[in-house]
Each structure stands twice: as C-alpha cells, then as structure tokens.
C-alpha positions, 0 to 999 in steps of 0.5 A: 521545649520540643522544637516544632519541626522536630517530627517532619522528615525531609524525603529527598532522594538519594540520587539527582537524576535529570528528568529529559524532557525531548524537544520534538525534531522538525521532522516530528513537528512536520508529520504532526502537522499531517496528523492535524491536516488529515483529521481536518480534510477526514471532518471535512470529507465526511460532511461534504459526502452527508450534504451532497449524499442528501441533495442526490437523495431529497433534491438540492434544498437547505437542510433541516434541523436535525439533519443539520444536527446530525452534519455538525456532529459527523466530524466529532463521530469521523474523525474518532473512528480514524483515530481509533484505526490508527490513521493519523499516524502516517509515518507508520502507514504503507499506502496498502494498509492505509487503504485497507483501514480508511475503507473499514473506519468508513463502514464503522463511522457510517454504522455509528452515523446511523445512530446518532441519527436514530438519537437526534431523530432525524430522517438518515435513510437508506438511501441517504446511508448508501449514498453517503457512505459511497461518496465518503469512501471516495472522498477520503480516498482521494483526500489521502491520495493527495496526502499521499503525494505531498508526503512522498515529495516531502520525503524526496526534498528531505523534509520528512526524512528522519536522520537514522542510525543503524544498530549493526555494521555487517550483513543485514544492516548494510542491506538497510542502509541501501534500503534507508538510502533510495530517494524517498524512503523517508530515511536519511542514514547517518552510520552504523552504531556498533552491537557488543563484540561487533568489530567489522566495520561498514561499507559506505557509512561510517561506522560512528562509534559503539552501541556504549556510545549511544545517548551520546551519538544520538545528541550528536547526531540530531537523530531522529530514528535508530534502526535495528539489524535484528539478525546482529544484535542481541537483547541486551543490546537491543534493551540499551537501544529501547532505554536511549530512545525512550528517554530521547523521544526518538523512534525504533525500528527493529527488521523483520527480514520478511520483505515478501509480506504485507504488514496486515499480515503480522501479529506479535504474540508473546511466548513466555519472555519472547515476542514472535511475529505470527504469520496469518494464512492466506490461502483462499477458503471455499469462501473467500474463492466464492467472494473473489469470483463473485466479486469477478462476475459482477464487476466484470459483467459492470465493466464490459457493459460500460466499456462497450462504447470502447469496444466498438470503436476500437473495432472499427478503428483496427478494422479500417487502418490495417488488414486482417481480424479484429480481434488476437487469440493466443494460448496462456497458463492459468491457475494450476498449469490449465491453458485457455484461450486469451482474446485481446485485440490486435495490434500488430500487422499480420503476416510479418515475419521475425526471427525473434526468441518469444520464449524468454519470459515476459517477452515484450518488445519496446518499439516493436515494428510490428505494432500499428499506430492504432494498436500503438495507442490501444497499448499506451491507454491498455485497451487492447486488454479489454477483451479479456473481460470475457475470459473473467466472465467464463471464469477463466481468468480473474481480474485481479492476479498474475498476468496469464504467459504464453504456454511457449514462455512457460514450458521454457521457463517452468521452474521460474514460472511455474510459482505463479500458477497458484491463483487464477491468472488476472487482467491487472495485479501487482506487477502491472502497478509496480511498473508493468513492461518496464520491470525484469523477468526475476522482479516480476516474479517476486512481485506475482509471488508477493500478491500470491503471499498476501491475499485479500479481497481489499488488496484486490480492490486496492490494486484495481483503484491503483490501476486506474491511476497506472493507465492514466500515467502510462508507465511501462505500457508498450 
C-alpha cells in the first residue's frame, strides 16, 4: 500500500537566513511624533481658516449644513495634499523648501476644496475661497514655524540628533564631521568607518574600524545614520553601506559638494548605470524679470503707503533732535555696475569729521559715535531703510536682493564685489536674514552669491516673510 504522503514535498530552504526586523531608534520615534503633531495642527489649521474665512465673509452665525460638511471633510482633503508634498517628513526638509511646498500644497488643497464643495453643494464662494486660502497659508506657516522652533532646540539638547557615522577618514569626510559637529545640525558624529584601501586615519573622531566591520559598528554604536563622503568612496563600497542600512533600518546620506545650491534645484537623472545630479538654471527669463518687477511694484507701492504714518514720524523725530536734512543720499552700484542715488534717512550728526577707511567692504561701524539716539533706534528697528522703497518703486532697486554698496567700496574691492552685480540690488535678501552686520566681508558675499544661484519668486517671498522676523529680533542691526 503507497504511503499517503509519499507525493508531498517538503520545500525547505536551503540557507536559514534571519529575517531582521529593526526596532526604530528614539530619535525615530521622535520625529514620527512630529509627523503625527504636523498633520494634526495641518487638519486643524485648515478648519479653522473655513470657519473664520466664512464668518468674515457671511458674518459670525452657526454654519449650515453643507458648509459644515464641507469643514468636516477639509482635513481628510489637507492633510493628503501635504502628505502627498512630502511635508510630513521633517527630518528631510530645510526650512527653504518647507516654505516653497506648504505654500503650493495649500493652493492645491484649496482647488481640491472648491470641489468638494461643488459635490456637497455648498455655497464655497469666491470670496470665501480667497479668504480661506489666505488665512490657510498663514496659518500653516506660523504652525510650522513653531515646529520649526521646537524642532531646532530638540536638536540642540540632543533629542533629535541622529548617532552618525561617516564613511571615509580623510578630506571631505573631515569637512562633514565639522559640519555634523555644530550644535544643532541634528547630527551627533560618532567616527569615521573606513571605505576599501583607505589607510589615513581621522583628525578628532576615531576612526572605528573598516567599512567589513559595518553591520557589526552600527550595532554597537546605536547608529542612527551613516553618511557617506562621496569623493572617497567607491560603488561597491557604497553598495555594502546601502545593503547594511537596508537590512538596520537606518538612514543614508550620500554628499553632494554642492554647498552653494538649494535642494529644490537638484534633480536626480539616471545615465545608463549612473546617477547624475541635474542642475536647473536660474538665470531670470523675460518673464520670471517682468514677474519680480511686477511683484516689486506692487508690494512696494502697499508697503509705502502703510508705512507712511512711520515716514512722518521718523521725519519729525530727526528733524527735532538733530540739525541738518531729514533725509541721506549717497551713491551705490546696482545691477550690471550702474549707480543710482539710494535715499535712507539720516542717522548721523553732520559735520563731524573721521579719519576712518570706508572703502574696505561692507564697511560698518558697531558703536559708531557718530549715530544720534534717534538714528540709533531707526537702525535697531531698520526703519532708516524705508526710504529705499521709492528707489524699488522707480525700478532702480528690487526688494529682494544683494544689499546695494558704496561706489567707493566697490571700486576698491572690484574682483571681490563685482559678482554681486548680476541681479538688481535689494532692500533685504539673504545676507540681511543670515546675520546681516554681524557677518564677514568673504561670508556675505558667498551668501549674496547663494541667492544669485538659487533664484526664485517663492525664495523672494520666503526671504521677505523671514525679514520680518530678522527685524523683531534685532540681530546684527547697528
């Protein structure tokens, strides 16, 4: 009699190989918290912006029905468009980026809002539309701004600082560990892991051990996060650094030695077997030049008809407390070389002479004797500045841009200076929120040189809306 059993194979593998499954680290648990805080101050950003957006609209008064439909299924609608923008993953977002996409996420979930409306059959007006949309946007930027704050002192106390460690030991993986080492990075560098053939050792980390020691480092370690010195390290290297992250669950980082370029610039494109990083232009079109100077005027002309109330003051205030003219002139280089008259108003006593050199660069005195106590306080609030909004009226300035210099300073600093001159000199830009007086003459450049590489009308604006907090702050004005 055939045994019963006889037929039936047993398909056993041939190899036991353990299945890993990674327990997520705190500092993962942590930033997966943020995501959930995110998408629940996203939900609820969005309804408060319909329901306030109506009452300014129709009056304070209970919502009807469909109305109150549409409020209920917001979120659902929100919080998808985000996710979709990839805004629920803060660890991969510079502030920059995280601005440019919630403003466009928000556009996106207000279309997608009009329609759900037009299915429920409720009454999203235009009015309603705008005014929802506005708030919305301002909403979820301060929301985020907020996140932004409790993020960045997370990552000073170390809660949110993810243990690295660097592929490489030389050269460009020293330059990351400095990097990877400034308080609040959101790195905590642990030691260099040696690529193939490498034999140099490290400056102030340790080298741990080599790159066939990799699974075993990162379980002793704790790691959380292995970057890779690009420059250093070969593919097959860099293929062992891939498979042990994947099976750890950790991140990988790989450098692009592009320090002077914003992310939303980069695209990857693959080549047969290699992976290029595509640079986009920036040079402003016909176009994207009548979009800035349109911007320009109109927001100028907005701003110095609100302001004027400041205007007169100020006036008053310089013409009581000191002799001579309300108002300074003084020469400065624009766009292309060309020099223009740039009004500010005074803050200095006239007629006081000094034996100082104001051609070195960005020449600015801190505790300069010569300021009054009124121009003291215009400085520290930048309303001295104000003026110049009728320079980017005529179009002879920009509001965004490469603060405008003395032609003295630049005729004695050409080859340093002279790069700036690409775009149209501004009232604020990227200097000013990066530190403005406070910042070196070789620094300032680099950061006038960065906003010249990455153009854009939504870095304008974002650079505008981070003014505003650069002021109230107060740092480096004097």
């Amino acid at each position: 009699m055939r045994n019963s059993t006889a037929g039936l194979v047993d398909h056993q593998p041939l190899f036991h190989v353990p299945l890993v499954v990674p327990t997520p680290s705190a500092v993962a648990r942590r930033y997966r918290g943020m995501s959930y805080g995110l998408a629940a101050s996203d939900a609820i950003s969005i309804c408060v912006a319909l329901v306030l957006a109506y009452w300014l609209r129709f009056g304070v008064q209970l919502l009807p029905s469909r109305e109150l439909l549409l409020v209920g299924l917001a979120p659902l609608v929100w919080v998808a468009v985000f996710h979709a923008y990839s805004l629920y993953r803060p660890l991969y977002l510079s502030p920059a980026e995280e601005f440019r996409r919630t403003v466009g996420a928000s556009g996106v979930g207000i279309v997608l809002l009009a329609m759900v409306s037009f299915w429920s059959k409720s009454s999203f007006s235009r009015g309603w539309i705008g005014l929802t949309w506005g708030l919305a946007v301002l909403f979820e930027l301060l929301v985020r701004r907020i996140w932004r704050l409790y993020q960045h002192r997370r990552k000073l106390d170390g809660r949110l600082a993810l243990r690295t460690l660097i592929i490489g030991s030389t050269g460009e993986a020293v330059r990351l560990a400095k990097a990877l080492g400034a308080p609040g990075s959101g790195f905590l560098p642990l030691g260099y892991v040696q690529p193939h053939g490498s034999t140099e050792a490290g400056d102030t980390l340790p080298v741990l051990g080599g790159i066939e020691r990799l699974r075993e480092l990162i379980a002793e370690q704790s790691v959380d996060c292995l970057f890779v010195a690009s420059t250093l390290v070969d593919s097959d290297a860099i293929e062992v650094v891939s498979h042990a992250a994947r099976q750890q669950g950790i991140h990988v980082l790989v450098s692009a030695n592009m320090t002077h370029v914003l992310g939303s610039r980069l695209v990857l494109q693959q080549i047969g077997s290699v992976i290029a990083l595509s640079l986009r232009p920036v040079r402003l079109t016909g176009k994207q030049a009548l979009a800035k100077r349109a911007f320009d005027l109109v927001a100028g002309i907005v701003l110095l008809l609100v302001t004027m109330p400041l205007w007169l003051a100020a006036g008053i205030a310089i013409r009581l407390t000191s002799p001579g003219a309300v108002l300074f002139h003084q020469e400065r280089v624009t766009k292309g070389g060309r020099t223009f008259r740039m009004h500010k108003f005074r803050t200095m006593r006239v007629g006081i002479p000094t034996n100082l050199d104001t051609s070195a660069p960005f020449f600015k005195l801190d505790q300069d004797p010569r300021i009054t106590p009124v121009g003291h306080l215009l400085r520290k609030w930048s309303l001295d500045e104000l003026p110049q909004l009728w320079n980017v009226i005529r179009g002879e300035m920009s509001l965004i841009g490469p603060r405008p210099l003395p032609t003295e300073q630049v005729a004695a600093n050409l080859e340093l200076l002279g790069p700036r001159h690409e775009v149209p000199a501004g009232m604020t830009g990227w200097w000013q929120i990066n530190g403005r007086s406070d910042v070196a003459p070789e620094q300032a450049v680099r950061l006038d040189a960065f906003y010249i590489e990455n153009w854009s009308l939504a870095f304008d604006l974002y650079i505008i809306l981070k003014t505003m907090s650069t002021v109230i702050e107060r740092k480096g004005a004097y």
